[in-house]
C-alpha positions in Angstrom: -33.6 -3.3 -56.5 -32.7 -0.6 -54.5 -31.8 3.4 -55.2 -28.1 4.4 -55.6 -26.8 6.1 -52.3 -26.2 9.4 -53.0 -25.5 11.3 -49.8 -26.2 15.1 -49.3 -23.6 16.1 -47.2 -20.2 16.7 -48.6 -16.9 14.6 -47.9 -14.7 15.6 -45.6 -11.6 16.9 -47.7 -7.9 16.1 -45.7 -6.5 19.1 -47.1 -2.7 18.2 -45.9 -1.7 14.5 -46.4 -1.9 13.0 -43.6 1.9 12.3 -42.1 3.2 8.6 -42.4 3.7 6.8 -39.0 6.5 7.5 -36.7 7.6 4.0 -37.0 7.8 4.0 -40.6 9.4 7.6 -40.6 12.0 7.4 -38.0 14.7 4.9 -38.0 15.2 2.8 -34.8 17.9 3.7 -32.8 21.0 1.4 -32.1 21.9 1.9 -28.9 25.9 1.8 -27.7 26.5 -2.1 -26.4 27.2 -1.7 -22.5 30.5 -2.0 -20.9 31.1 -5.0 -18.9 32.2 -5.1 -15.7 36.4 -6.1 -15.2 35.1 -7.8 -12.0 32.2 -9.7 -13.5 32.6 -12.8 -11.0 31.6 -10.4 -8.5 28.2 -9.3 -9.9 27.0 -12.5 -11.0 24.2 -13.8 -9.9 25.4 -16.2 -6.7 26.8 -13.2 -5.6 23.6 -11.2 -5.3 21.5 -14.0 -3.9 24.9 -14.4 -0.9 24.1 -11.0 -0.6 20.3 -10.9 -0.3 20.7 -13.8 2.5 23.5 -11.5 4.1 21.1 -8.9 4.8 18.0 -10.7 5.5 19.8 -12.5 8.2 21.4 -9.6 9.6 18.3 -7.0 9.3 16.5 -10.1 11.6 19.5 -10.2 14.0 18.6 -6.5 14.4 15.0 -6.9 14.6 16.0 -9.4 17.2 18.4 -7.1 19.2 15.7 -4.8 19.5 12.8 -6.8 20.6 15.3 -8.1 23.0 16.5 -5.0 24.6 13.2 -3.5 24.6 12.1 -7.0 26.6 14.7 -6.7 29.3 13.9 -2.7 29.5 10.1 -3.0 30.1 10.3 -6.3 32.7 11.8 -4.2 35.5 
């Protein structure tokens, strides 16, 4: 059989209780439903993706200009 533990140093007394959790204490917030947009065909999805396509294909016709251009500059 062993001794019973009896430790010399003293507990640690929490004089304040310690504060209950933040989630527990504060109640979650309901955010305010967004308003949708009048012209929702226009920002579906499709629409973006059109969009995307629009620009990559003229951002390369640009790239394109340039390299061009810079192509007819420099062989004379």
């Amino acid at each position: 059989m062993s001794k019973p533990w009896n430790p010399q140093k003293t507990k640690v007394d929490l004089s304040p209780a310690p504060r209950p959790s933040r989630i527990r204490r504060d109640p979650v917030r309901v955010e305010p439903a967004e308003r949708l947009s009048s012209n929702g065909w226009w920002e579906s999805r499709e629409w973006e993706i059109r969009l995307a396509v629009i620009g990559i294909i003229l951002f390369a016709l640009g790239i394109n200009a340039v390299v061009f251009d810079l192509g007819e500059v420099l062989s004379h």
